[in-house]
KOLVEXFI-983693 format. One record per residue: residue number from 1; residue in three letters; x, y, z negated of N, C-alpha, C in turn. Coordinates in steps of 0.1 Angstrom, whole numbers. Layout:
REM KOLVEXFI-983693
NUM	Ala	X	Y	Z	X	Y	Z	X	Y	Z
...
END
This chain:
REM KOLVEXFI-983693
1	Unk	-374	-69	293	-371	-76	280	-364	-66	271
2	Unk	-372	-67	259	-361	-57	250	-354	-64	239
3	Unk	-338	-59	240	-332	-65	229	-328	-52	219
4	Unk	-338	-57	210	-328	-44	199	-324	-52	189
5	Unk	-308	-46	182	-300	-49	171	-308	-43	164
6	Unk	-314	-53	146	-313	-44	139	-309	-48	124
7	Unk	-301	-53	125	-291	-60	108	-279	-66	116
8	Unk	-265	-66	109	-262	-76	109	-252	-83	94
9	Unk	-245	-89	93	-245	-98	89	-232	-96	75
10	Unk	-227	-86	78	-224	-81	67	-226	-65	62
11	Unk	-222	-64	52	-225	-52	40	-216	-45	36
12	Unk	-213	-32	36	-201	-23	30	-200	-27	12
13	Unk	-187	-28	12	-187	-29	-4	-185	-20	-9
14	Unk	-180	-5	-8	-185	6	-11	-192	15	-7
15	Unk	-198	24	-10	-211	34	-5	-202	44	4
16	Unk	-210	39	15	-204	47	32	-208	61	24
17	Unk	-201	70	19	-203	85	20	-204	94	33
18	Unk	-196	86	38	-193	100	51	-202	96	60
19	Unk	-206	85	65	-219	86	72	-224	89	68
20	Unk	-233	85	57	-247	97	50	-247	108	53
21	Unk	-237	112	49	-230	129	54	-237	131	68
22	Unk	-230	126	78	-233	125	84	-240	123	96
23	Unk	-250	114	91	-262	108	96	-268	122	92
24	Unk	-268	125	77	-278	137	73	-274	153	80
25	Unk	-262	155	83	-260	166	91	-267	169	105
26	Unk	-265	157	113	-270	152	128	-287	154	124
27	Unk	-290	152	113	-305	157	111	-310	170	106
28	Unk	-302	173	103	-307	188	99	-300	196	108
29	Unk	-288	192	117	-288	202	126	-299	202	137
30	Unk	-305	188	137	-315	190	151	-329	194	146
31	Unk	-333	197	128	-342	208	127	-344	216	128
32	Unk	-329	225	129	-322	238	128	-328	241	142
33	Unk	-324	236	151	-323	238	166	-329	231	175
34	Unk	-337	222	172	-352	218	176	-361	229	183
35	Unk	-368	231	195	-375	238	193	-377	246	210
36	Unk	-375	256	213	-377	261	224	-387	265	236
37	Unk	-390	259	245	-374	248	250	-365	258	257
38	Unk	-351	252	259	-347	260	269	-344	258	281
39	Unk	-346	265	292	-344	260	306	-333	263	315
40	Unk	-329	260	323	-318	261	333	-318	255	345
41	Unk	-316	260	354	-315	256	367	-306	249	375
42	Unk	-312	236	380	-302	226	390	-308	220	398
43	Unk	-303	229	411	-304	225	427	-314	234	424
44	Unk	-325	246	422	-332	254	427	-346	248	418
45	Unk	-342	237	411	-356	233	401	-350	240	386
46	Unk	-362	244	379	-358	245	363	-361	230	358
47	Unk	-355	231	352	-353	221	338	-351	226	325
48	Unk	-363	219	318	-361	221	303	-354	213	292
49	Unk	-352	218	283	-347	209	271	-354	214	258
50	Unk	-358	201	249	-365	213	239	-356	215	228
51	Unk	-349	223	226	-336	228	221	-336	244	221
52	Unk	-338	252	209	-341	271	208	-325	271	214
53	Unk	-330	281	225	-319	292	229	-307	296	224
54	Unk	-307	299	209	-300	304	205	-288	295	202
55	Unk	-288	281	205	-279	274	202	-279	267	218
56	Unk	-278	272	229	-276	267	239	-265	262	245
57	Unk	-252	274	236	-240	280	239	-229	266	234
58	Unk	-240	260	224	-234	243	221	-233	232	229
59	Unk	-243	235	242	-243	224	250	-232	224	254
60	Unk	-226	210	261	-220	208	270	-216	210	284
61	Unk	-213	219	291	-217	221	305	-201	220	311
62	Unk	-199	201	317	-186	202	326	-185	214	332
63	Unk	-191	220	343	-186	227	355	-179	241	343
64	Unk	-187	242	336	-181	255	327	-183	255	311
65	Unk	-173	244	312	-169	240	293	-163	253	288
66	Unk	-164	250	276	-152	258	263	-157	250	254
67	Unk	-138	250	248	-134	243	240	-142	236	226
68	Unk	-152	248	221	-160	242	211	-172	232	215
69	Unk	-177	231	226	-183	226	232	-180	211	231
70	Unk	-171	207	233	-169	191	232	-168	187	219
71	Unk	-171	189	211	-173	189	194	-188	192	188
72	Unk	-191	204	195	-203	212	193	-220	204	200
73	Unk	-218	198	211	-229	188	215	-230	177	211
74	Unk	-226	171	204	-222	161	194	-232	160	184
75	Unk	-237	172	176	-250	173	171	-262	176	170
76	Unk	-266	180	186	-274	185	194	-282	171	200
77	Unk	-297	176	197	-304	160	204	-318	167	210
78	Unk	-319	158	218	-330	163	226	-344	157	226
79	Unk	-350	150	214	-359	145	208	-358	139	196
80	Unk	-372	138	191	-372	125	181	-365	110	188
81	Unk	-372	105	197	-364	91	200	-349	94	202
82	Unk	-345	103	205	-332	107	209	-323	105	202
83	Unk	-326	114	184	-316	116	171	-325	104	167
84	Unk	-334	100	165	-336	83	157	-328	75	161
85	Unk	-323	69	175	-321	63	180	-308	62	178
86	Unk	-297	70	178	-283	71	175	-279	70	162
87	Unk	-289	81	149	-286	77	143	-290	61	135
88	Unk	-298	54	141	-302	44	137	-287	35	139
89	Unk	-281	36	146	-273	25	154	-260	29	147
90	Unk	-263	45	143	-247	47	137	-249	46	121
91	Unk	-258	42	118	-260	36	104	-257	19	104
92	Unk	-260	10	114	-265	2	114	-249	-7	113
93	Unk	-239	4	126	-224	-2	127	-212	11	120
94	Unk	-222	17	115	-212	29	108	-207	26	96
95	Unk	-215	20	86	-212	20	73	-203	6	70
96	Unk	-200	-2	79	-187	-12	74	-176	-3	78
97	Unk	-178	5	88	-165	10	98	-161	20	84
98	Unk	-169	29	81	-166	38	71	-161	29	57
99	Unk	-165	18	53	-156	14	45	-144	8	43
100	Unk	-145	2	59	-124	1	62	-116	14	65
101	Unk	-123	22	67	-114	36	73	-113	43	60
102	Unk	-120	41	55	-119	50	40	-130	67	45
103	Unk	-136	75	41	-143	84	39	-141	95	49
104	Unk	-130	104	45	-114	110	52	-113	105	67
105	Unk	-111	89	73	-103	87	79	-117	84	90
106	Unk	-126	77	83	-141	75	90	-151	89	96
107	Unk	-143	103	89	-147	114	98	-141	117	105
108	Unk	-127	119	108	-117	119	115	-122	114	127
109	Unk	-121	98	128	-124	91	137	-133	92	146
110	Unk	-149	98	137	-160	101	144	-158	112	154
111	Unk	-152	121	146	-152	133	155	-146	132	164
112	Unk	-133	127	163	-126	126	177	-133	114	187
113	Unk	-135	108	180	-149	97	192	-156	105	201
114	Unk	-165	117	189	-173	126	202	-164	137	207
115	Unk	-154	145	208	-144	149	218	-140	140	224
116	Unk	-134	125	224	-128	123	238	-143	116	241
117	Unk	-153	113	244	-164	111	249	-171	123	260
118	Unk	-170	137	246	-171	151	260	-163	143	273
119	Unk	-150	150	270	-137	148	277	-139	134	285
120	Unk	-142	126	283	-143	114	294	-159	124	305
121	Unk	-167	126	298	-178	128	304	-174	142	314
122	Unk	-169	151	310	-164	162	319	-155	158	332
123	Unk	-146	150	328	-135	145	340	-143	137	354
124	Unk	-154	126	345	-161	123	357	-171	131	360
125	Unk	-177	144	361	-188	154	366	-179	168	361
126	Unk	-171	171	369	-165	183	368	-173	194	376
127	Unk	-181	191	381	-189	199	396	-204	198	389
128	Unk	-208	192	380	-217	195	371	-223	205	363
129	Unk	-233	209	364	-239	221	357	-247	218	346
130	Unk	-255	201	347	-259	198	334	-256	194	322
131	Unk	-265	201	313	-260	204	300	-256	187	294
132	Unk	-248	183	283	-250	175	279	-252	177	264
133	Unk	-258	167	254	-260	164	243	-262	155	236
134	Unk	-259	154	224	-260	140	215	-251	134	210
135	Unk	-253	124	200	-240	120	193	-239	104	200
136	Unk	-246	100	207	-244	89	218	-228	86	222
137	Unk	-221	94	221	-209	90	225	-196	86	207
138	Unk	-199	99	204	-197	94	187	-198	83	181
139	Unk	-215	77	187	-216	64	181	-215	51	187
140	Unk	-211	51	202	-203	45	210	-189	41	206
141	Unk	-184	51	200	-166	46	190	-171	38	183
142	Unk	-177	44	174	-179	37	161	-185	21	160
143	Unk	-194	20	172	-199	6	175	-180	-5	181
144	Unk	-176	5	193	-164	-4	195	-154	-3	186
145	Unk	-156	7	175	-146	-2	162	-149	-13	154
146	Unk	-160	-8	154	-169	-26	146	-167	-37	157
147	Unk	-164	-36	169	-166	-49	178	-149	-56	173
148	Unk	-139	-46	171	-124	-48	170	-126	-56	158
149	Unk	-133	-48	147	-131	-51	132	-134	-61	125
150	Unk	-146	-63	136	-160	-76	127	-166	-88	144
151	Unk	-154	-89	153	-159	-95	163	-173	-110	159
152	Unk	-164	-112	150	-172	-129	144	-179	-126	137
153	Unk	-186	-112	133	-203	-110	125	-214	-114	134
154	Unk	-224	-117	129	-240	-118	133	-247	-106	138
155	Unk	-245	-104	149	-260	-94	148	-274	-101	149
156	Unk	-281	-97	146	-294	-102	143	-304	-95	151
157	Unk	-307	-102	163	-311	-87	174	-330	-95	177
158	Unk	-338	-83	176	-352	-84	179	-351	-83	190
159	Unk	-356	-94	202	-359	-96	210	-375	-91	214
160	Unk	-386	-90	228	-393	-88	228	-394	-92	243
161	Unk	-403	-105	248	-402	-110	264	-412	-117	260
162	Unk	-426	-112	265	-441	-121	261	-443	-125	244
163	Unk	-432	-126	241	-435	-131	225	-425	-122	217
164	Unk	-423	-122	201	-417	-116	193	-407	-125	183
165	Unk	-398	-120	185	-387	-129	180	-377	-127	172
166	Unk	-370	-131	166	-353	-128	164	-342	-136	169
167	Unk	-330	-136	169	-318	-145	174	-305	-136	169
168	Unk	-296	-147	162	-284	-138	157	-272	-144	169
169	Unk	-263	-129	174	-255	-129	182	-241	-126	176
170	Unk	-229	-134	182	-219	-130	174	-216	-112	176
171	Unk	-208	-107	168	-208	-91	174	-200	-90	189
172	Unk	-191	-99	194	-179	-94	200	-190	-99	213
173	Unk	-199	-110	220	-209	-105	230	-214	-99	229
174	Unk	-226	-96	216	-232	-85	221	-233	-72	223
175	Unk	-223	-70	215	-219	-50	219	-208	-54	236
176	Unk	-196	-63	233	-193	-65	244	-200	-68	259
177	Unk	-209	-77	264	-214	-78	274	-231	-72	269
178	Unk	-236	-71	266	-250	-61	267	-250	-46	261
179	Unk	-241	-42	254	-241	-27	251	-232	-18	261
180	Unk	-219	-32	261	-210	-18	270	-213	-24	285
181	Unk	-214	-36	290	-209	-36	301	-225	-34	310
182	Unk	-234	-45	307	-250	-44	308	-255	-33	307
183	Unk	-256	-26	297	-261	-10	296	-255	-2	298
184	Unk	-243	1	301	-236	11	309	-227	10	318
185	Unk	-230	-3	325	-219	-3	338	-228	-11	349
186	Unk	-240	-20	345	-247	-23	358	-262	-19	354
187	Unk	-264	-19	346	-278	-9	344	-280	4	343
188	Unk	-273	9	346	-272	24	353	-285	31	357
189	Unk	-296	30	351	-308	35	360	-315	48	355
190	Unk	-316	51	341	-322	57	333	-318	74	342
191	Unk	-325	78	344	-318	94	344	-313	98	332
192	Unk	-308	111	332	-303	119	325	-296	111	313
193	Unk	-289	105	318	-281	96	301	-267	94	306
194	Unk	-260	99	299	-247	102	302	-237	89	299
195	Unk	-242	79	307	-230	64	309	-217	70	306
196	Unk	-214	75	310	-198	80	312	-192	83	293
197	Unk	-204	94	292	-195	98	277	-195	82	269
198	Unk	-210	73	272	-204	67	263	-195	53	268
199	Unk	-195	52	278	-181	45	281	-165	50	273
200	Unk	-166	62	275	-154	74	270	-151	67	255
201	Unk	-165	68	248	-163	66	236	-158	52	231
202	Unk	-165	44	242	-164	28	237	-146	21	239
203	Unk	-142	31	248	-124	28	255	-121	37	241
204	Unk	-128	48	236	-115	54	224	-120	46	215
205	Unk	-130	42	210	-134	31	196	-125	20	197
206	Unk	-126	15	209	-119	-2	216	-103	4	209
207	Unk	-98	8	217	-80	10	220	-74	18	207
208	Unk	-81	28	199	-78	33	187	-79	22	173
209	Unk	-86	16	174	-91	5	164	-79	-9	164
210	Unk	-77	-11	176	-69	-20	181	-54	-15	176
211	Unk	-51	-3	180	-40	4	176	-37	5	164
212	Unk	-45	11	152	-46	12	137	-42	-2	135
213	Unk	-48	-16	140	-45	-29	134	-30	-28	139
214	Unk	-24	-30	152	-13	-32	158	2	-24	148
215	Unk	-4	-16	145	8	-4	136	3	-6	124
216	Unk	-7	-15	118	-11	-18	104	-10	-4	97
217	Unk	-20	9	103	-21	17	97	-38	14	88
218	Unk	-41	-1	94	-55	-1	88	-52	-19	88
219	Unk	-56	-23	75	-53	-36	73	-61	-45	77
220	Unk	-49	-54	83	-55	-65	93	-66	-77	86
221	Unk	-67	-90	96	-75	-98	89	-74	-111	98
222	Unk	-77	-121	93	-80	-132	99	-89	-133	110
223	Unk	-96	-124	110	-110	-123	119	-114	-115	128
224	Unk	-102	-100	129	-103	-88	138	-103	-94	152
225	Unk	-105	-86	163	-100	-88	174	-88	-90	177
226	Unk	-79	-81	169	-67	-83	168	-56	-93	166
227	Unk	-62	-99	154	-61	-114	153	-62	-123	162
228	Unk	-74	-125	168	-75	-132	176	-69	-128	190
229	Unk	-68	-118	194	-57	-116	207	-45	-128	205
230	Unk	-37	-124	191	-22	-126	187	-25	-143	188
231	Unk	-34	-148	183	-31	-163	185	-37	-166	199
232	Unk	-46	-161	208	-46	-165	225	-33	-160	229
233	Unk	-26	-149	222	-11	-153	228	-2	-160	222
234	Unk	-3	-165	213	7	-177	209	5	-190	213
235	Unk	-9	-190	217	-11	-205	226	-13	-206	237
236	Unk	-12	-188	243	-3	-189	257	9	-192	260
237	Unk	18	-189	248	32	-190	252	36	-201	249
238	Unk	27	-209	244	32	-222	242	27	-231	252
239	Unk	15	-228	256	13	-239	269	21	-236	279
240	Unk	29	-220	280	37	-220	291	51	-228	291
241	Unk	53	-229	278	69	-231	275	67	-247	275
242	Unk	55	-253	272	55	-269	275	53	-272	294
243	Unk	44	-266	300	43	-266	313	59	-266	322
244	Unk	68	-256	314	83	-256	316	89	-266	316
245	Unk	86	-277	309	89	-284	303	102	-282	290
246	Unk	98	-275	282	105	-272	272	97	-277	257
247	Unk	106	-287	252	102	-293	237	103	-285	228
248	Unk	86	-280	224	90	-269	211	92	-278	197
249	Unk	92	-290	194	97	-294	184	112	-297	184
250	Unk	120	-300	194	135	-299	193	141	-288	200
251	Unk	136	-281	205	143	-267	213	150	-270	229
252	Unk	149	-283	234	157	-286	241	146	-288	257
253	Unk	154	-283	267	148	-288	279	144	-300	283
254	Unk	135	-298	293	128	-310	298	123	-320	288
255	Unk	113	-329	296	107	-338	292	112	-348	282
256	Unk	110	-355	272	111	-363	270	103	-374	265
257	Unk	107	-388	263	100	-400	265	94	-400	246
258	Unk	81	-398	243	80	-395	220	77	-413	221
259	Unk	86	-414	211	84	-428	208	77	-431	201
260	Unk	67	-444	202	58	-448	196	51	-446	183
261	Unk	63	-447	176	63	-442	158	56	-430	161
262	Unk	61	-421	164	59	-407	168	45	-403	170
263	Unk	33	-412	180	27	-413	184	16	-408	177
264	Unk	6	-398	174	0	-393	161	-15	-402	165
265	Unk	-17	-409	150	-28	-423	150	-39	-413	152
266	Unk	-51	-422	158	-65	-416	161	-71	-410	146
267	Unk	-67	-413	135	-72	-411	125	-64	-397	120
268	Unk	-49	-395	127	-46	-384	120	-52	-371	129
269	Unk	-52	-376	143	-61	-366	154	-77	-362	145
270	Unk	-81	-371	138	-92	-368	137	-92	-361	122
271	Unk	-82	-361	112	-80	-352	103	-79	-340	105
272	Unk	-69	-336	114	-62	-327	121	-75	-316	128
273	Unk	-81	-325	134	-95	-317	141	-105	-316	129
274	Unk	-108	-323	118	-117	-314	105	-110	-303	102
275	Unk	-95	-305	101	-92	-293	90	-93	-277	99
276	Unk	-90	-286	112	-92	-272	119	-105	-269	119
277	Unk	-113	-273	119	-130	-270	117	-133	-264	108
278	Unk	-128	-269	95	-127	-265	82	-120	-253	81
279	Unk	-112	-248	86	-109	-232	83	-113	-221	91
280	Unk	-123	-228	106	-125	-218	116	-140	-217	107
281	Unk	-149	-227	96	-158	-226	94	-157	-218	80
282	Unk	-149	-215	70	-140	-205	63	-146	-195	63
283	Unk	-136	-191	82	-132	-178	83	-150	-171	85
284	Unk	-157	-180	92	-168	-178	101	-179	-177	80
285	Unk	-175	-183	76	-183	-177	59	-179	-167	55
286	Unk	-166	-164	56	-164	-152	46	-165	-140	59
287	Unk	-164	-140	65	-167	-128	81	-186	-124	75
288	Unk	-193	-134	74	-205	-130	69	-206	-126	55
289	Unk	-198	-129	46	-199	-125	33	-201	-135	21
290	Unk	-205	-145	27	-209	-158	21	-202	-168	14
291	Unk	-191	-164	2	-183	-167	0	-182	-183	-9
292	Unk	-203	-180	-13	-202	-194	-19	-197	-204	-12
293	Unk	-200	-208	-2	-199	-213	11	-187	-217	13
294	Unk	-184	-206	16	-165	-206	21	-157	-211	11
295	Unk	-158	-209	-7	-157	-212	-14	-155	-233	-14
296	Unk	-169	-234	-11	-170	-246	-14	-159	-257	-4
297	Unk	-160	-252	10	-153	-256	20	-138	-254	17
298	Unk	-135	-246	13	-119	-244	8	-113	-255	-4
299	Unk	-122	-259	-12	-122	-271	-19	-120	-282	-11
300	Unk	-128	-285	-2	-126	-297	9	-115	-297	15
301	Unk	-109	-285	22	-97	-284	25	-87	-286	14
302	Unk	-87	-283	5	-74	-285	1	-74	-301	-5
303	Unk	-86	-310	-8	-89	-325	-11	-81	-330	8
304	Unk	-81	-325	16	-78	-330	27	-66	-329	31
305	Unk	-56	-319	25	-44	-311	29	-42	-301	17
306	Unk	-38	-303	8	-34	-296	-2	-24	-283	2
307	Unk	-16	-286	10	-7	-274	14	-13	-262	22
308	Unk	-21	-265	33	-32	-254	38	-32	-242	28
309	Unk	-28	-232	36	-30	-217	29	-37	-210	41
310	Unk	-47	-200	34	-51	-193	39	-49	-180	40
311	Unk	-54	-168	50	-48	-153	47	-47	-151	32
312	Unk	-42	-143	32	-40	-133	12	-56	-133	8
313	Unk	-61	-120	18	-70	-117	13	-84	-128	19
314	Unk	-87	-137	21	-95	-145	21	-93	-156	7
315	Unk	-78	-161	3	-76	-168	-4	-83	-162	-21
316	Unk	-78	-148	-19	-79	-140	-30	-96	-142	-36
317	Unk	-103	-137	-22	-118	-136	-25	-125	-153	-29
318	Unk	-118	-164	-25	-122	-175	-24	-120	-175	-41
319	Unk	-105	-172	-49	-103	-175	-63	-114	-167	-70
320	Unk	-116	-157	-66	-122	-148	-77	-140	-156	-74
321	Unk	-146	-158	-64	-157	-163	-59	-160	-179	-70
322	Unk	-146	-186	-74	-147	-197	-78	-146	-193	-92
323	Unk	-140	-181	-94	-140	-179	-109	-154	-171	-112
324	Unk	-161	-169	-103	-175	-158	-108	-184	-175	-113
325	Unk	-183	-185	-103	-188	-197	-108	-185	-203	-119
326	Unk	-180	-200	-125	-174	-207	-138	-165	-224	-138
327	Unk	-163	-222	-124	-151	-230	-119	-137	-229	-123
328	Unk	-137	-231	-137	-120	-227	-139	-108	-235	-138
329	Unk	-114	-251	-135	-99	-257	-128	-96	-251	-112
330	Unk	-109	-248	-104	-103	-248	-92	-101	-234	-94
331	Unk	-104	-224	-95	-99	-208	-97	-89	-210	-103
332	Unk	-83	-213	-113	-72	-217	-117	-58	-219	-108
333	Unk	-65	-231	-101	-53	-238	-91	-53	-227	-80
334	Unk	-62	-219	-78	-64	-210	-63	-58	-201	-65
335	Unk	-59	-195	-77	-51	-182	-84	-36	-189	-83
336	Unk	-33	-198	-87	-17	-202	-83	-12	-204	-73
337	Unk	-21	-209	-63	-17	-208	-49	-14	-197	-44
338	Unk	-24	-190	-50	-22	-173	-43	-7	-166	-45
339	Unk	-4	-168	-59	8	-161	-62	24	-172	-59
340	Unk	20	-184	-56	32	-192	-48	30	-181	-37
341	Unk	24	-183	-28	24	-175	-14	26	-164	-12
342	Unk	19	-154	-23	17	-143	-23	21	-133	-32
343	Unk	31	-135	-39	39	-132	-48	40	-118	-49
344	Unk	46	-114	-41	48	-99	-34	35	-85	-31
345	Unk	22	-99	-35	9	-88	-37	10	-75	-47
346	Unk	6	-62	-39	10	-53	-47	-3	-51	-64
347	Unk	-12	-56	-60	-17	-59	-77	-16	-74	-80
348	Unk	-6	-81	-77	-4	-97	-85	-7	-95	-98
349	Unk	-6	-87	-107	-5	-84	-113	-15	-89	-124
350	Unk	-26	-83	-120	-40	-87	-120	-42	-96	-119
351	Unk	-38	-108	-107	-41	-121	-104	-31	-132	-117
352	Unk	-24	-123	-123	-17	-130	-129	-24	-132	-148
353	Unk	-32	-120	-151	-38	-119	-158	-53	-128	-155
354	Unk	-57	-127	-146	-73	-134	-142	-66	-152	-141
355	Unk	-51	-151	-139	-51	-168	-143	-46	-171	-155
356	Unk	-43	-164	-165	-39	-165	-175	-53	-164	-189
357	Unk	-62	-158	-183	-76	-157	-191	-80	-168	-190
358	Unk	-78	-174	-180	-85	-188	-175	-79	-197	-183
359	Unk	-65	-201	-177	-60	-210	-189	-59	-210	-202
360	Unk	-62	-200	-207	-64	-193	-225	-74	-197	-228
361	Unk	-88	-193	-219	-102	-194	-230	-109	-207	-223
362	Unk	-108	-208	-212	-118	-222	-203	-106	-230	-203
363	Unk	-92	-237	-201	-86	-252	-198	-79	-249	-211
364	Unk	-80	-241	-222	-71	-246	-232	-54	-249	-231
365	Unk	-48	-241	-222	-36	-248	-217	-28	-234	-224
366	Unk	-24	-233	-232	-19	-220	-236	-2	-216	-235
367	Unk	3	-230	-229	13	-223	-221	14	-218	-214
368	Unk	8	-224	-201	8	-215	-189	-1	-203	-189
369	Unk	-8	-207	-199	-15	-190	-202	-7	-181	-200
370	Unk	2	-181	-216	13	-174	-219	21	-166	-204
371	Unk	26	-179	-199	40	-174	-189	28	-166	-179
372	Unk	15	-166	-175	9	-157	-165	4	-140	-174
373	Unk	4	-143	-187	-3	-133	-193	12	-124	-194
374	Unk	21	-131	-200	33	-123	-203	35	-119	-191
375	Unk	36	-123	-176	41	-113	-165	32	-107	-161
376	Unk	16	-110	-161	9	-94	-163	13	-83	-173
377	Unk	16	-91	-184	21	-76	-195	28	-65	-190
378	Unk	41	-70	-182	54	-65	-174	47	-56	-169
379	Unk	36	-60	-157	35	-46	-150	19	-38	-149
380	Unk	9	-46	-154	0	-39	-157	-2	-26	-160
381	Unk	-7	-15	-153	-8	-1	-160	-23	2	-160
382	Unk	-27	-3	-156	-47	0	-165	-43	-7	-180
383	Unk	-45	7	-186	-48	5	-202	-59	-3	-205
384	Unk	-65	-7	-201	-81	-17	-204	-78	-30	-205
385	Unk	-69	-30	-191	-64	-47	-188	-53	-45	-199
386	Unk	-42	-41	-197	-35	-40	-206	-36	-46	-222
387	Unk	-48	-39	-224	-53	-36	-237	-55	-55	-244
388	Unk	-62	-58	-231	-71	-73	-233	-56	-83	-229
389	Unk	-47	-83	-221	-35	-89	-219	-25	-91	-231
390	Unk	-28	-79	-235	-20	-83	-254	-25	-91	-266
391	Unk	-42	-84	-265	-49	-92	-272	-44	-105	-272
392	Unk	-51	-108	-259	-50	-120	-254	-37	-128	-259
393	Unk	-25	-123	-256	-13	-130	-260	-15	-133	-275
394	Unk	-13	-120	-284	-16	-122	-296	-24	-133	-308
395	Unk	-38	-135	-296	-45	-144	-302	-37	-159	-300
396	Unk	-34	-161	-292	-26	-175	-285	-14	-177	-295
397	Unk	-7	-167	-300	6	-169	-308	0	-177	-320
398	Unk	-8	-162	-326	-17	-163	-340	-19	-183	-338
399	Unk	-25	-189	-329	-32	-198	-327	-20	-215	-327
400	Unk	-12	-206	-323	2	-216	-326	8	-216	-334
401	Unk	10	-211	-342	18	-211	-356	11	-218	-369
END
């Protein structure tokens, strides 16, 4: 049965540079050095590779590495299906990864993906003499950084078993149990395919990605793996601390008898259980991009529970998404929510001006215009916004007098 990925379910918002880069390098190095073949000897058979000679010195050979070598086979491929194949996949999960890491930080990453991928692959075949090559391990990181980053996206995988099909899989199974564990830990059969490097790679993609979120050197989300770790452990530590018998609403030991009042009505159980539906169904719209959606459902929620807040930046994209509709009471009220909660946003700034336009030109409310327009004035430094923030005031004064 074949399962291939080939979409999934969201889109970079800015143009992945450095993969291009590098998708396009991985190709023109292997027209460079295509060619041959070259051969070498293991156990008393030759073996070839079709790869010119003159760049042999790049392969990887555990039993007798140097140092450029674990960097250097990395762009080295040993067919058409070989370099299509990787770079297909490292296009496919590269270009969101490259747009949370930023340009800079998404080469970095790659490269050291394929060094510790050598380096795993060397440690297990130190007594080895075959060569290795390919960016297979490279794009082994970069797949388990999208599994951290985007667990709750869609892959959209072509099936092929008697018939032709599609089926979308969330990401966090299917790179999790069919790429890493199914294809490289019990399907093991292929010759010559180096399981090892890309295990190597998938533990440095996994644990480096996880880390950047954990030290918020790369900003978190509602929806990372990370996320979701932190709340299976906050509702571990709470089922443990009730199993104790310890009351997390009064702090105090042991059991006690909740009196009836207390008792939460079948009707509030069954609130309680939409709204939690309602934001895991949110999170699961805007994870795909879909923000009409998410948009719409965030309305429901707050008709059901007005005080419900959502992350910053989900809240943020929900206001602007209602303001691209020409929704300007509820962008309005969303933009206010945002800056009750979120005050401390380092461009509020902006949010303060996009609710101040609103109330000025679409609800006619030209006070609260005023008091959002005037504290954009304060700190605005794009002269454009700036420019229109004055305006703006100016006309409202003119308009009062």
């Amino acid at each position: 049965m074949l399962l291939l990925p080939i979409r999934t379910s969201i889109f970079p918002r800015r143009t992945p540079y450095a993969n291009y880069a590098l998708i396009l390098i991985n190709i023109v190095v292997f027209f460079i050095s295509y060619g041959g073949p070259y051969r070498y000897k293991i156990a008393g058979d030759v073996v070839s590779i079709p790869i010119h000679p003159r760049v042999a010195h790049w392969l990887l050979v555990p039993a007798a590495w140097q140092y450029h070598q674990f960097l250097t086979y990395a762009f080295l491929h040993g067919g058409i299906v070989h370099i299509v194949g990787n770079m297909f996949f490292l296009y496919l999960f590269g270009n969101n990864i490259n747009d949370k890491l930023g340009n800079l930080g998404y080469t970095v990453f790659y490269l050291a993906g394929a060094v510790f991928s050598g380096v795993g692959h060397t440690l297990m075949h130190l007594n080895s003499y075959v060569p290795t090559l390919g960016a297979s391990g490279a794009v082994a990181a970069v797949t388990g950084a999208y599994l951290v980053l985007y667990p709750q996206t869609l892959v959209t995988v072509l099936y092929w078993f008697f018939f032709i099909g599609t089926v979308e899989i969330p990401a966090l199974y299917f790179i999790g149990l069919k790429m890493i564990i199914f294809d490289n830990v019990i399907a093991r059969m292929t010759p010559a395919v180096a399981y090892d490097a890309h295990l190597a790679g998938y533990v440095y993609g996994i644990l480096v990605t996880l880390g950047l979120l954990a030290s918020r050197l790369v900003g978190t989300s509602h929806f990372d793996l990370w996320s979701m770790i932190r709340r299976w452990n906050r509702r571990r530590q709470y089922r443990d601390a009730v199993a104790e018998g310890y009351d997390p609403f009064t702090g105090m030991e042991g059991r006690r008898r909740v009196a009836s009042r207390e008792v939460p009505t079948p009707a509030d159980e069954q609130k309680r259980a939409r709204i939690d539906q309602i934001r895991h169904e949110i999170a699961r719209w805007i994870a795909q991009r879909n923000m009409a959606a998410a948009a719409d459902l965030y309305l429901e929620l707050m008709r059901m529970d007005p005080e419900q807040v959502l992350p910053r930046q989900s809240l943020l994209d929900i206001a602007n998404q209602l303001a691209s509709e020409h929704r300007a009471v509820e962008a309005a009220r969303t933009y206010e929510q945002f800056l009750t909660h979120y005050g401390n946003y380092e461009y509020a700034e902006q949010v303060e001006l996009m609710a101040g336009i609103l109330y000025s030109r679409y609800l006619h409310e030209p006070q609260r215009a005023v008091q959002h327009l005037q504290k954009a004035a304060e700190r605005l430094s794009d002269t454009g916004q700036l420019k229109m923030c004055r305006e703006e005031l100016a006309r409202l004064e003119s308009s009062q007098q």
